[in-house]
Residue frames as a rotation matrix with the C-alpha (Angstrom) as fourth column:
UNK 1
0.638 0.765 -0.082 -7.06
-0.652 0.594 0.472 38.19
0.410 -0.247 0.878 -50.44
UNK 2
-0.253 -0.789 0.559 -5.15
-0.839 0.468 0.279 35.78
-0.482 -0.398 -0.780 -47.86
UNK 3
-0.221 0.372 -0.901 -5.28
-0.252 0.871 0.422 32.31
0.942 0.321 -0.098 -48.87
UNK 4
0.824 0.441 0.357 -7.88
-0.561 0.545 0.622 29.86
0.080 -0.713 0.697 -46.75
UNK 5
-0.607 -0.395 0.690 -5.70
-0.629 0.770 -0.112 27.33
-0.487 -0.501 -0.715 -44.30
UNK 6
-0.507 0.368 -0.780 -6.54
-0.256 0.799 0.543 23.65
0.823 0.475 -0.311 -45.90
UNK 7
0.201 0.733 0.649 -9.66
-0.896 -0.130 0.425 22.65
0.396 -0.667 0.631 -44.11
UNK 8
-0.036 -0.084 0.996 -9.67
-0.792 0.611 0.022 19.48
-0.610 -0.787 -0.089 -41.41
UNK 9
-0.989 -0.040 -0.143 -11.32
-0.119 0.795 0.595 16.57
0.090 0.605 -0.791 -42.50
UNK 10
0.202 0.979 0.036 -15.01
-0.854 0.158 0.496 15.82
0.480 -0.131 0.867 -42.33
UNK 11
-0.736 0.085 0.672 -15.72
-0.471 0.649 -0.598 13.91
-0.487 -0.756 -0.437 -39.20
UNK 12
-0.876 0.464 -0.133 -18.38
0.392 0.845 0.364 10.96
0.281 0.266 -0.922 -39.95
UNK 13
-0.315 0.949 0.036 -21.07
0.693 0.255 -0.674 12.94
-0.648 -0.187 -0.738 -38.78
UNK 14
0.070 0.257 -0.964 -20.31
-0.247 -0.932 -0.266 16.10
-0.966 0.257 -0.001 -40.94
UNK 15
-0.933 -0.345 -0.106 -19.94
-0.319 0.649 0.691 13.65
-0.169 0.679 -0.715 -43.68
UNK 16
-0.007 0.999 0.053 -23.97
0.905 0.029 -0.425 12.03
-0.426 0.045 -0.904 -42.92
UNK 17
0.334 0.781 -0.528 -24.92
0.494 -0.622 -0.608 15.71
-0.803 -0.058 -0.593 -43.11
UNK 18
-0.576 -0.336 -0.745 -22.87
-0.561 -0.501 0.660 16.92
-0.594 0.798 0.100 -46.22
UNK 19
-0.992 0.030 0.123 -24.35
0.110 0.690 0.715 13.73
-0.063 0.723 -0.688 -48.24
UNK 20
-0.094 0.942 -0.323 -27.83
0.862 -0.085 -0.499 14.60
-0.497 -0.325 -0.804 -46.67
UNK 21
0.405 0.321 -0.856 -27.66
-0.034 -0.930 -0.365 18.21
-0.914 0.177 -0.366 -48.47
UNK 22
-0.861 -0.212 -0.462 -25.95
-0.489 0.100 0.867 17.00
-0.137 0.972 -0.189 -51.71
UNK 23
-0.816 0.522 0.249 -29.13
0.572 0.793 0.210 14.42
-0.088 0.313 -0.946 -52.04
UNK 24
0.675 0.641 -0.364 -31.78
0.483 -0.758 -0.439 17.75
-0.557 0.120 -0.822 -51.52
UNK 25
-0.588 -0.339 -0.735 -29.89
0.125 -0.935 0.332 20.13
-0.799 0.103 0.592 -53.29
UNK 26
-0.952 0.187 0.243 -31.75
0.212 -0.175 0.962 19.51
0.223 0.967 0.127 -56.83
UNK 27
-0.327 0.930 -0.170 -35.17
0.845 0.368 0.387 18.70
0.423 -0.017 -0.906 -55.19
UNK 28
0.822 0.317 -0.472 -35.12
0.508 -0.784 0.358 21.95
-0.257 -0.534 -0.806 -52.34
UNK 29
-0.110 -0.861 0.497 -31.89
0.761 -0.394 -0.515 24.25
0.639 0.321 0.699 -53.10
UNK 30
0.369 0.089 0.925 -33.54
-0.387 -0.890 0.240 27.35
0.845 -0.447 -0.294 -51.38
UNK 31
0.890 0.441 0.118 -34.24
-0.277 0.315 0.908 24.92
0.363 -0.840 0.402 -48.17
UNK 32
0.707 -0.684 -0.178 -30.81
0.706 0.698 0.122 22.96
0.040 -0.212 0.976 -48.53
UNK 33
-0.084 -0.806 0.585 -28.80
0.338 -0.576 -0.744 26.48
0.937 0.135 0.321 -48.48
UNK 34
0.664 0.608 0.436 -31.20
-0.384 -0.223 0.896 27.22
0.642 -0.762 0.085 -45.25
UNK 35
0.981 0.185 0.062 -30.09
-0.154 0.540 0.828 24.60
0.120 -0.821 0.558 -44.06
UNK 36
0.066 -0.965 -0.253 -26.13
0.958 0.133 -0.255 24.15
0.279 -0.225 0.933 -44.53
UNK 37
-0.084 -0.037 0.996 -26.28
-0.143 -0.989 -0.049 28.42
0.986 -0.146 0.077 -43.59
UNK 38
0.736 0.172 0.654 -27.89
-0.667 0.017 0.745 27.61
0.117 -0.985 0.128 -39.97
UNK 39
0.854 -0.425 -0.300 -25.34
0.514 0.779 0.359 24.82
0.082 -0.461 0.884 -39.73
UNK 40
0.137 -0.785 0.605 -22.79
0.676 -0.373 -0.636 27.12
0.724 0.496 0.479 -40.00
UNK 41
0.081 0.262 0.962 -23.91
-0.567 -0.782 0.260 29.92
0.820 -0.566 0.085 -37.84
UNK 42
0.967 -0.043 0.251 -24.01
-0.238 0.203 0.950 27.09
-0.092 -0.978 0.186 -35.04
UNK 43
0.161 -0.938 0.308 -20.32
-0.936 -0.047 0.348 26.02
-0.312 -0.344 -0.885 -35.86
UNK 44
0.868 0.241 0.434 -20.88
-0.112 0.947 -0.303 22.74
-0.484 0.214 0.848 -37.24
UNK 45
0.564 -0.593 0.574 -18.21
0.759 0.099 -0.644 23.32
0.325 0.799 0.506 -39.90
UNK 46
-0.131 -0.345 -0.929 -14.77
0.464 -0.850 0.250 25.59
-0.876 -0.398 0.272 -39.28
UNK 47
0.261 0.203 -0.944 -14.37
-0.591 -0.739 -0.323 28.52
-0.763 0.642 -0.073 -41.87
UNK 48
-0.513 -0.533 -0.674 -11.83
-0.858 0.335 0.388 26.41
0.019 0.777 -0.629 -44.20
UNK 49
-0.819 0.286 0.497 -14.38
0.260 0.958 -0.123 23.43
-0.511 0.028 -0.859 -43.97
UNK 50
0.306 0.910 0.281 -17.36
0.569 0.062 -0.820 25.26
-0.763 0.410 -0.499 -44.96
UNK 51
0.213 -0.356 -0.910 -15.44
-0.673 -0.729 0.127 27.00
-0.708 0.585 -0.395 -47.91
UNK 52
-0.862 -0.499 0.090 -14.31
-0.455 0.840 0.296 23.59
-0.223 0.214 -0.951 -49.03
UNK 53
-0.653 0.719 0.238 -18.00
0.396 0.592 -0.701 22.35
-0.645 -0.364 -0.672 -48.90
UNK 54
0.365 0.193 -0.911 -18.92
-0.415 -0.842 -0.344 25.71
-0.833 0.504 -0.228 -51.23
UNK 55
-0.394 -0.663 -0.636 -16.70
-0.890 0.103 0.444 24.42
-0.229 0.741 -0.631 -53.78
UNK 56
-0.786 0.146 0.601 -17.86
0.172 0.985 -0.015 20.87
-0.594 0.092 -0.799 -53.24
UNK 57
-0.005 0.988 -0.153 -21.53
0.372 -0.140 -0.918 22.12
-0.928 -0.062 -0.367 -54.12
UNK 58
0.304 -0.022 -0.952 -20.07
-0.764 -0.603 -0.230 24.33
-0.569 0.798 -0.200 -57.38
UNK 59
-0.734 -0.674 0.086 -18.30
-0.519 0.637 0.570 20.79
-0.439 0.374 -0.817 -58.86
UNK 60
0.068 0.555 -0.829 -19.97
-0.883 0.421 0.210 18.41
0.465 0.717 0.519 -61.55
UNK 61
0.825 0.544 -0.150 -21.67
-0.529 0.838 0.131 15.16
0.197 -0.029 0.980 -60.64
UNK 62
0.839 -0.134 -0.528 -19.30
0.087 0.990 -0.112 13.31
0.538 0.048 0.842 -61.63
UNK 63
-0.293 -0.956 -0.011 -16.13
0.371 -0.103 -0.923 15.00
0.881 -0.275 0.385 -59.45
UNK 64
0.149 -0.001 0.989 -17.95
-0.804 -0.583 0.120 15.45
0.576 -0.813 -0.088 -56.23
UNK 65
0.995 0.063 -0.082 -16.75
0.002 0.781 0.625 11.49
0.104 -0.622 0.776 -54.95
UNK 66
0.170 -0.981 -0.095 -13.27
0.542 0.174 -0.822 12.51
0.823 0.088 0.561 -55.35
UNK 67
-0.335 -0.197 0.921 -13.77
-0.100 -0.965 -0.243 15.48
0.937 -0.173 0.303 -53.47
UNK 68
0.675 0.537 0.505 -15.83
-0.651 0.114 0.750 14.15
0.346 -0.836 0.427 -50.68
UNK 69
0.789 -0.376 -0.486 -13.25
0.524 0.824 0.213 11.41
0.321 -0.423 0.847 -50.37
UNK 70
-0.386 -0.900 -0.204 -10.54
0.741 -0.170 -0.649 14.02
0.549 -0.402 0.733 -49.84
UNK 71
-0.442 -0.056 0.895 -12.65
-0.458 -0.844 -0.279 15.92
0.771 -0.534 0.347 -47.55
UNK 72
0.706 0.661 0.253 -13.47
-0.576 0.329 0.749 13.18
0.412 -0.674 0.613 -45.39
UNK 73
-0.564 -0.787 0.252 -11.11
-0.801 0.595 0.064 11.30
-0.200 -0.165 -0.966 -42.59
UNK 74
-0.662 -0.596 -0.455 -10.56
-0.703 0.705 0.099 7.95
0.261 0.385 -0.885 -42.35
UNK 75
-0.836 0.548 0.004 -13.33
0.198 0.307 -0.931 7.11
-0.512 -0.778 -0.365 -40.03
UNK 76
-0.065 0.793 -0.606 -15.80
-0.623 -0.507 -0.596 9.10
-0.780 0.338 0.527 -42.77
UNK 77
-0.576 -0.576 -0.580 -14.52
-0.792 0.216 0.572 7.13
-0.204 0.788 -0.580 -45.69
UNK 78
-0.980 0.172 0.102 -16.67
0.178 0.982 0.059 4.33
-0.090 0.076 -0.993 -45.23
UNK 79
-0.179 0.927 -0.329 -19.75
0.387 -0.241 -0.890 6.68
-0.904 -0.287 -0.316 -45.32
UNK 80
-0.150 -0.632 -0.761 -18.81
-0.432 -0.650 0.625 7.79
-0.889 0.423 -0.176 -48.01
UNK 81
-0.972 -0.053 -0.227 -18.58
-0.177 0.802 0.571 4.66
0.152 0.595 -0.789 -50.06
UNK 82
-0.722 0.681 0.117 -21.94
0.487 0.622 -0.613 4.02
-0.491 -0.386 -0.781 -48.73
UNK 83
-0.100 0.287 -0.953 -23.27
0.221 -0.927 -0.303 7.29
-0.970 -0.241 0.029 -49.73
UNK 84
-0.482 -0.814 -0.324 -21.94
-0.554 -0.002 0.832 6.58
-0.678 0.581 -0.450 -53.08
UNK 85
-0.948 -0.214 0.237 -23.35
-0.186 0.973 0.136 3.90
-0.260 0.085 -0.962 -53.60
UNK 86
-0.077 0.985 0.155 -26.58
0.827 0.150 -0.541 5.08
-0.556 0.086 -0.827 -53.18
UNK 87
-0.153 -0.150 -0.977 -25.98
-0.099 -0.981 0.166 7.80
-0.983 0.123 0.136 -55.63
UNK 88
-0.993 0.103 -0.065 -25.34
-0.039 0.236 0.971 5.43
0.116 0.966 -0.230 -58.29
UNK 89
-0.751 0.637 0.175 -28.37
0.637 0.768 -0.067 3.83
-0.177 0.061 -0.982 -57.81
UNK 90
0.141 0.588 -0.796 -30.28
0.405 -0.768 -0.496 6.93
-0.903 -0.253 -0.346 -57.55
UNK 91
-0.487 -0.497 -0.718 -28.24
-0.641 -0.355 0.680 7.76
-0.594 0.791 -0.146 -60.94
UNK 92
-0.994 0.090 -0.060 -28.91
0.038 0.807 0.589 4.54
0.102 0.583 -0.806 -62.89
UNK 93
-0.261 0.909 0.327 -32.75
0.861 0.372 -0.346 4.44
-0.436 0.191 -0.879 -62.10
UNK 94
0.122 0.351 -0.928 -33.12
-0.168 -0.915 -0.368 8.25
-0.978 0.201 -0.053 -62.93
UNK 95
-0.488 -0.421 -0.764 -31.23
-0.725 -0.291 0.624 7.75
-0.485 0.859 -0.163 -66.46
């Protein structure tokens, strides 16, 4: 098996659209694999990005903001945090 090249960064929009399919994954999973699969097939993500994104999806709760922050440039980083943010909140009213 070769090893994967370390993927890019997540641009700000592939960043919107990762946080958009972590927020469906519990509610639709079938729909939200649909959907990161067709993103794929158009190119949205390179190979070593959507491998990286695989992993992201296999990680506990609480270690996918580390991970998104190191798969996201500098420009994404602030979506991030935003993203984030509304996670807790989504957390904290759920619990």
């Amino acid at each position: 098996m070769k090893p994967s090249a370390a993927p890019e960064p997540l641009t700000p929009s592939q960043i919107k659209f990762v946080l958009e399919l972590l927020e469906m994954r519990h509610l639709a999973p079938k729909e939200t694999a649909a959907m990161f699969n067709r993103s794929t097939q158009v190119g949205t993500f390179s190979e070593a990005q959507q491998e990286a994104i695989e992993i992201l999806f296999a990680l506990e709760e609480n270690e996918i903001p580390d991970a998104l922050f190191d798969f996201a440039d500098d420009d994404a980083r602030d979506i991030v945090r935003g993203g984030l943010v509304h996670e807790a909140r989504l957390s904290f009213v759920r619990a």
